[in-house]
C-alpha positions in Angstrom: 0.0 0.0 0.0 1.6 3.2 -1.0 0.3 6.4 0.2 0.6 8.0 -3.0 -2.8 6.1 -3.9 -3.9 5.5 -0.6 -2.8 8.7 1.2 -1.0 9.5 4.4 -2.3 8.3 7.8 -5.4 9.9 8.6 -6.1 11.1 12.2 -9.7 11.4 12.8 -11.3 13.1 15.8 -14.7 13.5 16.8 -16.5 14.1 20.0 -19.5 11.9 20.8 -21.9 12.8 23.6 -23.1 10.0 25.9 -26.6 10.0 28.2 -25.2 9.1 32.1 -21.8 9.4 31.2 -20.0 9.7 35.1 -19.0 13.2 35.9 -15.3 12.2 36.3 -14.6 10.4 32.4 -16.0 14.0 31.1 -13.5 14.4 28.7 -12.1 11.0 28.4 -10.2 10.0 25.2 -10.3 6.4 23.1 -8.4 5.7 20.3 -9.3 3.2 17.9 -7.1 1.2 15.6 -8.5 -1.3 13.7 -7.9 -4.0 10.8 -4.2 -4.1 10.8 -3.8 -7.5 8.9 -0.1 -7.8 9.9 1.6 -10.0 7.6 4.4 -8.4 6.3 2.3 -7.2 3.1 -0.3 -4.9 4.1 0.9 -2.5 6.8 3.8 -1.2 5.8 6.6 -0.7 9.1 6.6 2.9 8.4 2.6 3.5 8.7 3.0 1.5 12.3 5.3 3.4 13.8 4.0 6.4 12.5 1.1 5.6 13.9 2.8 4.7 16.8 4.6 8.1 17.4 1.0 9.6 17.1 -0.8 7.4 20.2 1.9 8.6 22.1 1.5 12.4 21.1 -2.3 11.6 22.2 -1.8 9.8 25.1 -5.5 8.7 25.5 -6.8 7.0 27.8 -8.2 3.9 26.2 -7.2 2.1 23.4 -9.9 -0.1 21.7 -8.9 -2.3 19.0 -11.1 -3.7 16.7 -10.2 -6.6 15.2 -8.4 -8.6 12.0 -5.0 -8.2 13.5 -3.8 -10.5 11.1 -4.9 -11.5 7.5 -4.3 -15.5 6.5 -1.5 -16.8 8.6 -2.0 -16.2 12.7 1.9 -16.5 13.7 2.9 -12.4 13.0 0.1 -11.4 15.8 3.5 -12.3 17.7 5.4 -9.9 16.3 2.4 -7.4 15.8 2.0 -7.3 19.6 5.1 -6.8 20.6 5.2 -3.6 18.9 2.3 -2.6 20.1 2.5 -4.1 23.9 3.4 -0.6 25.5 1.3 1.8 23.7 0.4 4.4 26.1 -2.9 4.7 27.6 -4.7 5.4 31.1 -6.6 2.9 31.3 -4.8 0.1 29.0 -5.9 -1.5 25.9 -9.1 -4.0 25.0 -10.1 -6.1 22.0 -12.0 -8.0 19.9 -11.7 -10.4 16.7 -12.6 -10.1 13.4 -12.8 -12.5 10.9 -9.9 -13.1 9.7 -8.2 -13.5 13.2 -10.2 -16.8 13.2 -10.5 -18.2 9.8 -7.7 -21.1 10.0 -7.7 -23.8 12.0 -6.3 -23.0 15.7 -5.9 -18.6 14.7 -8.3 -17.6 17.4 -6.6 -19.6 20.4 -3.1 -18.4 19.2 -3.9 -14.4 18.5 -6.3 -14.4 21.6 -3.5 -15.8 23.8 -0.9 -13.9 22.4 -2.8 -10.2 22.9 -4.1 -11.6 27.0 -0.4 -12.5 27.4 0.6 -9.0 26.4 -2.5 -7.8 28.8 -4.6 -7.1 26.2 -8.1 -8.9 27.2 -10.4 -10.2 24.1 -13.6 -9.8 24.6 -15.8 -12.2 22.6 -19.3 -11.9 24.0 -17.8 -10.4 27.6 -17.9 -7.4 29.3 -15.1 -5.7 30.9 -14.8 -2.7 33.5 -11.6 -0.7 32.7 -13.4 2.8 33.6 -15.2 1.1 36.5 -18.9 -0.2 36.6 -20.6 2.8 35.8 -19.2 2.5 32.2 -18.7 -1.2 30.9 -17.3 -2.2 27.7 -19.2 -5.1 26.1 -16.8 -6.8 23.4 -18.8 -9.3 20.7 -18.0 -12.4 19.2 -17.5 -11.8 15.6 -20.9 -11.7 13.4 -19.6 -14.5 11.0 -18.5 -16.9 13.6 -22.2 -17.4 14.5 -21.3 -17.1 18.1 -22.5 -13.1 18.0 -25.3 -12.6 20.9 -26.4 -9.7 21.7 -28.2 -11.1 24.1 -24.8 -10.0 25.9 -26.1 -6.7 27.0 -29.0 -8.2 28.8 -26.8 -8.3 31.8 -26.7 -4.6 32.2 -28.5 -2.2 33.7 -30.7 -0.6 31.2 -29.9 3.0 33.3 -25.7 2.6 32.3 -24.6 3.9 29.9 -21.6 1.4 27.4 -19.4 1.2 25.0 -19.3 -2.1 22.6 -16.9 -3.2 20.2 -17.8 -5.3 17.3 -15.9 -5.9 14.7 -18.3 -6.0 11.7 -20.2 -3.0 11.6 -23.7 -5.2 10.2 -23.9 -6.0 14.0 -25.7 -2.5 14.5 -28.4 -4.1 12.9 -29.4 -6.8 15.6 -27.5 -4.4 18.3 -30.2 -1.7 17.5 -32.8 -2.7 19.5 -30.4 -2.1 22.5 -28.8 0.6 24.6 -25.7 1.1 23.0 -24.5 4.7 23.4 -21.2 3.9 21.1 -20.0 1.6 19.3 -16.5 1.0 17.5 -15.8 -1.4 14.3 -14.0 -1.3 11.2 -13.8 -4.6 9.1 -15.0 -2.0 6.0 -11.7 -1.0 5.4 -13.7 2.6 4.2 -14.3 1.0 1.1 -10.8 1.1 0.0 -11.4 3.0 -3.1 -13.3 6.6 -3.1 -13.8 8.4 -5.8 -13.7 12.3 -5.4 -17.0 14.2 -5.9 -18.4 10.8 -6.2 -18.1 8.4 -3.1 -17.1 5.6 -1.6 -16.7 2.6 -4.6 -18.7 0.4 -2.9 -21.3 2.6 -3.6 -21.0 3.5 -6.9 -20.0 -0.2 -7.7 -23.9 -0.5 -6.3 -24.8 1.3 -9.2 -23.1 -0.3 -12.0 -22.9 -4.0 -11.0 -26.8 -4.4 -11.7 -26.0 -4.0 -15.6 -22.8 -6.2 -15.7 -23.7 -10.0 -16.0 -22.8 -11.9 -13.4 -19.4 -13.8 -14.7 -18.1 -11.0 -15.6 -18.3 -8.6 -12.2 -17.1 -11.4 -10.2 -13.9 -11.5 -12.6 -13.8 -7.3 -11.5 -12.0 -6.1 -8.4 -14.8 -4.0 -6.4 -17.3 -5.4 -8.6 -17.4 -9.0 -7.5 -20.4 -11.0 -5.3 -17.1 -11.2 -3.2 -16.6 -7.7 -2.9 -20.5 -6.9 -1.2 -20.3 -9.9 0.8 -18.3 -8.0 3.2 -21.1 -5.9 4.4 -24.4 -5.7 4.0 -24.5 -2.0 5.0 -21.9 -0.3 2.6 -24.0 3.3 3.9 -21.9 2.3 7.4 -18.9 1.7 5.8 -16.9 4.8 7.5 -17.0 7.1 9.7 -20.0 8.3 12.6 -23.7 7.3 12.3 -26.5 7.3 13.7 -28.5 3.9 13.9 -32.0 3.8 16.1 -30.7 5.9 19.3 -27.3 4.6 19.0 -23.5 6.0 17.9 -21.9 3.8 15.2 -18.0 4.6 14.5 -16.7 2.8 11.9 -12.9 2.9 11.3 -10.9 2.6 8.1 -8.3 0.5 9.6 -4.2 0.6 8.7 -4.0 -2.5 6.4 -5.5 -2.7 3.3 -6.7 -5.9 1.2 -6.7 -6.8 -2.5 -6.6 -4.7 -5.0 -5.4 -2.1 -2.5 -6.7 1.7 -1.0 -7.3 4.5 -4.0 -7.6 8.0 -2.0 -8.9 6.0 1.2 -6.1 7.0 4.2 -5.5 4.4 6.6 -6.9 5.6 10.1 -6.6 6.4 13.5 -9.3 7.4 15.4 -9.4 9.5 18.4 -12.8 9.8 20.4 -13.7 12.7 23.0 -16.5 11.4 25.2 -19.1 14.1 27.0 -22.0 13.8 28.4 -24.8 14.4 26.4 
């Protein structure tokens, strides 16, 4: 991925107000990296570190990291988390999978143990209490392991307020009949490709695909059945929405995928909660 096509990291801030938020995490700050798929081919050494170098100009103080930490292969999360292990933040770091941290045989054991070894806990449908039990984060299974239940949040009070992490943005479907003041995935990749004065490509691919027979757009990068299995919801595919009465972030990520980013930065995401 070269940043000529893809363009230099992208810090993105935003400030999202929360109902019941305690008094004293007024002002709190989350950073969210997402979709690294380390492998030596998709996340260049350069973006990490500079990425590195800008958590540390941030200092937040919660690092929330949202899955596909690796891309076919589990064995570089090894290597991935020990560059990442001492990333600065108040109130440490938390996780969740994506797909592609558990597509092969034995991938979710090995990157699971090697992030909780590190003392980075995966959530996959748990909750944890980093900020206390007045604000719980709720971490989910991944959708397409068919172990994703929402049923999850049933445990908390209705009255407190959360943050969830999911990795594949669809999940605000199910998750919408919930309390869920934010939540963080990425999985999208943005897209990859966006067009200027035009969109995302998944979107205009939306378009054009319905005219191209079906052998032929699945020989098409961006066109393919492939391609729009990844989401259902390509409207979510970046970026701060609103779904029902709750806040969905979806990051860009750092890695990229075949056939590669066109004018879609890489991100890092840095999250100012108040109270609404």
């Amino acid at each position: 991925m070269h940043r000529i096509f893809s363009g230099a990291l992208s810090v993105d801030q935003h400030t999202i107000p929360i109902a019941d938020l305690p008094a004293r995490l007024e002002g709190t700050t989350i950073a969210q990296l997402s979709d690294f798929h380390f492998d030596g081919l998709r996340l260049s050494d350069s973006l990490l570190a500079q990425t590195i170098d800008q958590l540390h100009s941030f200092n937040p103080d919660l690092i929330a990291l949202t899955g596909d930490f690796v891309t076919d292969a589990p064995e570089p999360i090894y290597e991935l988390v020990r560059r990442i292990k001492h990333l600065p933040s108040r109130y440490g770091m938390v996780s969740v999978l994506g797909n592609h941290d558990i597509q092969k045989a034995g991938a979710r054991s090995m990157v699971t143990q090697a992030l909780e070894q590190a003392g980075i806990p995966v959530l996959w449908n748990a909750i944890a209490h980093p900020f206390g039990p007045d604000f719980p984060i709720v971490g989910f299974a991944d959708y397409w392991s068919k172990e994703f239940d929402p049923t999850i949040l049933n445990q908390l009070d209705p009255t407190t307020p959360r943050l969830v992490l999911s990795h594949n943005p669809d999940t605000a479907e199910p998750l919408a009949p919930y309390r869920v003041d934010l939540q963080l995935s990425g999985h999208t990749h943005g897209g990859q490709i966006y067009i200027p004065g035009v969109g995302s490509g998944p979107e205009l691919w939306k378009k054009i695909r319905r005219w191209v027979p079906r052998k032929i757009r699945n020989k098409i990068p961006g066109l393919s059945d492939q391609c729009f299995h990844v989401v259902e919801h390509w409207e979510w595919g970046q970026g701060l929405h609103r779904v029902n009465n709750n806040w969905l972030y979806v990051n860009r990520g750092l890695g990229t995928y075949p056939p590669g980013r066109l004018f879609c930065p890489p991100e890092l995401t840095i999250l100012t909660l108040i109270k609404a």
